[in-house]
C-alpha positions in Angstrom: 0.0 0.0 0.0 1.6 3.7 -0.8 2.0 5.7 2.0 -0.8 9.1 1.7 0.7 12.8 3.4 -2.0 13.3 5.7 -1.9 17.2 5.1 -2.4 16.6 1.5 -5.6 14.5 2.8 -6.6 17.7 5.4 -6.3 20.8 2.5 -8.1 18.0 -0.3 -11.1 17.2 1.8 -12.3 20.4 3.0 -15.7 22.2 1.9 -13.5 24.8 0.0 -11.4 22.6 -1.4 -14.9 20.8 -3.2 -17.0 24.2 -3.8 -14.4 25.4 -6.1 -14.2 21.7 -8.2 -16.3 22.3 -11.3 -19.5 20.1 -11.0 -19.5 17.1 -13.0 -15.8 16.7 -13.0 -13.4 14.5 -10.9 -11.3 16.4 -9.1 -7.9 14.5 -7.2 -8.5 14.3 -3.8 -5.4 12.3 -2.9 -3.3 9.5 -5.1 -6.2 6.9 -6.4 -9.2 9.0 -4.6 -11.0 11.4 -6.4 -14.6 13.1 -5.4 -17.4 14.5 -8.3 -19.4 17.1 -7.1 -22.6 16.9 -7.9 -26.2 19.1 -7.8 -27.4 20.0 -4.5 -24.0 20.0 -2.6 -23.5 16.6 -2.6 -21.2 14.3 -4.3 -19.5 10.9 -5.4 -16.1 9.4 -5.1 -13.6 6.9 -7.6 -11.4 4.8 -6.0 -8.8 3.7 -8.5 -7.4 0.3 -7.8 -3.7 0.1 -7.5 -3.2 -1.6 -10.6 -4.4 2.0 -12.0 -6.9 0.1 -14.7 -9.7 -0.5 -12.3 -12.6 1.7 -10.6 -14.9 1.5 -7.8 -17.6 4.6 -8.0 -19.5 5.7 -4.8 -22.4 7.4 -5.0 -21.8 8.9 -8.5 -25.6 9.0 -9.4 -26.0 12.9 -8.7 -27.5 15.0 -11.3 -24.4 16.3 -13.2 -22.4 13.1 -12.8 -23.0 11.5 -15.8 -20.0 13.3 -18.1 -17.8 12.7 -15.6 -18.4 9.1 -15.1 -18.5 8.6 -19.5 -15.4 10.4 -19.1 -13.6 7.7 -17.0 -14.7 5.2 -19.5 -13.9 7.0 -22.4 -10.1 7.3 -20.7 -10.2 3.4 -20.8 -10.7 3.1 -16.9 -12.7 -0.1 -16.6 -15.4 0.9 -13.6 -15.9 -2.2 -11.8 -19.1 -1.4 -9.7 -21.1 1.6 -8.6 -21.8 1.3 -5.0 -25.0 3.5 -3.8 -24.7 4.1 0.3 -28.2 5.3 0.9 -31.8 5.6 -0.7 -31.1 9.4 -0.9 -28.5 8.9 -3.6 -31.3 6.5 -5.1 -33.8 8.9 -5.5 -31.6 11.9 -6.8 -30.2 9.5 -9.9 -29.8 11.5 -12.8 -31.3 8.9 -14.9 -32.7 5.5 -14.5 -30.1 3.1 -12.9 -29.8 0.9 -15.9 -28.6 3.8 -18.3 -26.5 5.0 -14.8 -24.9 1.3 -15.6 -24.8 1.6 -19.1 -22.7 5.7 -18.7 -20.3 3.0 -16.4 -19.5 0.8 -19.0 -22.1 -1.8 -17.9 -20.9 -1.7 -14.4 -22.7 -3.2 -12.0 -24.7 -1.6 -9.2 -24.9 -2.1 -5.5 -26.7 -1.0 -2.9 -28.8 -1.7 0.1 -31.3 -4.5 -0.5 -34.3 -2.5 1.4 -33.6 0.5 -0.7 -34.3 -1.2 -4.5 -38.0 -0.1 -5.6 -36.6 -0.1 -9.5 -37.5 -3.5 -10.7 -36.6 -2.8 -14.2 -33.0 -3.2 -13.5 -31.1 -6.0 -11.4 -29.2 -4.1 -8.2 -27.1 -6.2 -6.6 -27.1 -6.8 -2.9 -24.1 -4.1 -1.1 -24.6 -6.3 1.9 -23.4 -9.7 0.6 -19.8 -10.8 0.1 -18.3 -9.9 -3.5 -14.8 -10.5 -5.4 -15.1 -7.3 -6.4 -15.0 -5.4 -2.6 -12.2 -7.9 -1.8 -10.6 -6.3 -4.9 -10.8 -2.5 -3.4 -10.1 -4.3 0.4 -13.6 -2.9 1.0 -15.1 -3.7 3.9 -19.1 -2.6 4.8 -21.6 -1.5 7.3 -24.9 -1.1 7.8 -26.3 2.0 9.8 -29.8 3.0 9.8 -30.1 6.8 7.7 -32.0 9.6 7.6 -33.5 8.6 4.6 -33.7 4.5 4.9 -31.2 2.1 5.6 -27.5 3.2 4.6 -24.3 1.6 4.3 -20.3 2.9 5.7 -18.2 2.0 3.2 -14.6 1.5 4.4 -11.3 0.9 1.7 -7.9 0.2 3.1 -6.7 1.7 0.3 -4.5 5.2 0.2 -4.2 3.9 4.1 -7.9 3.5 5.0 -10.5 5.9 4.0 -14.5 5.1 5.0 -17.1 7.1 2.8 -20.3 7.8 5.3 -23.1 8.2 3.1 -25.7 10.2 4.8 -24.8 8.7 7.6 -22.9 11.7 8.6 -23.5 14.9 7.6 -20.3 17.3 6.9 -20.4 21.0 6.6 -22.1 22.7 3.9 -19.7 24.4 1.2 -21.0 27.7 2.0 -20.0 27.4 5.7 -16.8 27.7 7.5 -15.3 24.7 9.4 -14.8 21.4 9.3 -17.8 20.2 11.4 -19.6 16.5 10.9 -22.7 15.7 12.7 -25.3 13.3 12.9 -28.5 13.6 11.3 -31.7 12.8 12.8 -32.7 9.8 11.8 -36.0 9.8 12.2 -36.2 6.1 12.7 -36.6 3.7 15.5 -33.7 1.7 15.0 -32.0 5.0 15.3 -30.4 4.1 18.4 -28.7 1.2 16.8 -26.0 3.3 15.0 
């Protein structure tokens, strides 16, 4: 595994950092990691594999994605599988998952199995045991969400990184700070996370 500066990690991963990325592009948050902002101040992440051929999306359905993920493909990046952490992400897709797939190369699509209400497409189970998440050493978790159940997606690659979902909710770009909280999840199995 390469060794990752942490203070590149701190100045690559703030609010400013991602307000000034143009939407709908990647932008290099540190070696193999990159984050796509998308509409409504939210965003998606690439993890490229160490053998710098593969990709693992995350949560790279947001209205204005779709360039950016065509792009990879078009740069001959072969995207392994989109991962979706949360039923939010779901219901923001820019377009119906199959032609979300179909942007990614024909990439398969994970997510939470109590978060699928498109039938027209196949979604794989996030919460079963995969090759391909043994590829990215991904490990997962499920939390309950604000908006339905949610999985914490951890990588140990660039060191270890864990993408939240809306698990946890960071500060907004327009704010100052650095502050994460946790959102009300409105749920009874709440207490559980």
């Amino acid at each position: 595994m390469k060794s990752v500066d942490k203070k590149e990690v701190i100045s690559s991963q703030s609010a400013e950092f991602i307000k000034q990325g143009e939407e709908g592009k990647f932008l290099k948050m540190v070696s193999d990691t990159f984050v796509i902002k998308t509409e409504g101040d939210t965003q998606g992440y690439a993890i490229r594999h160490l053998n710098m051929h593969d990709m693992l999306l995350i949560d790279t359905t947001g209205k204005g994605a779709a360039e950016g993920v065509k792009h990879l493909v078009e740069e001959g990046y072969k995207i392994k599988a989109i991962l979706i952490t949360n039923k939010e992400a779901l219901r923001n897709s820019y377009a119906p998952l199959k032609t979300i797939s179909e942007d990614a190369g024909g990439a398969p699509i994970f997510t939470h199995p109590m978060n699928i209400s498109d039938s027209s497409f196949e979604v794989k189970d996030i919460t079963a045991k995969n090759k391909i998440f043994d590829h990215f050493s991904v490990t997962l978790d499920d939390f309950p969400a604000a908006s339905g159940e949610s999985t914490v997606i951890y990588t140990g690659i660039n060191e270890g990184m864990v993408f939240a979902g809306n698990t946890a909710l960071g500060t907004s770009y327009d704010e100052e700070g650095d502050n994460v909280t946790r959102p009300d999840l409105k749920s009874e199995n709440k207490n559980f996370s």
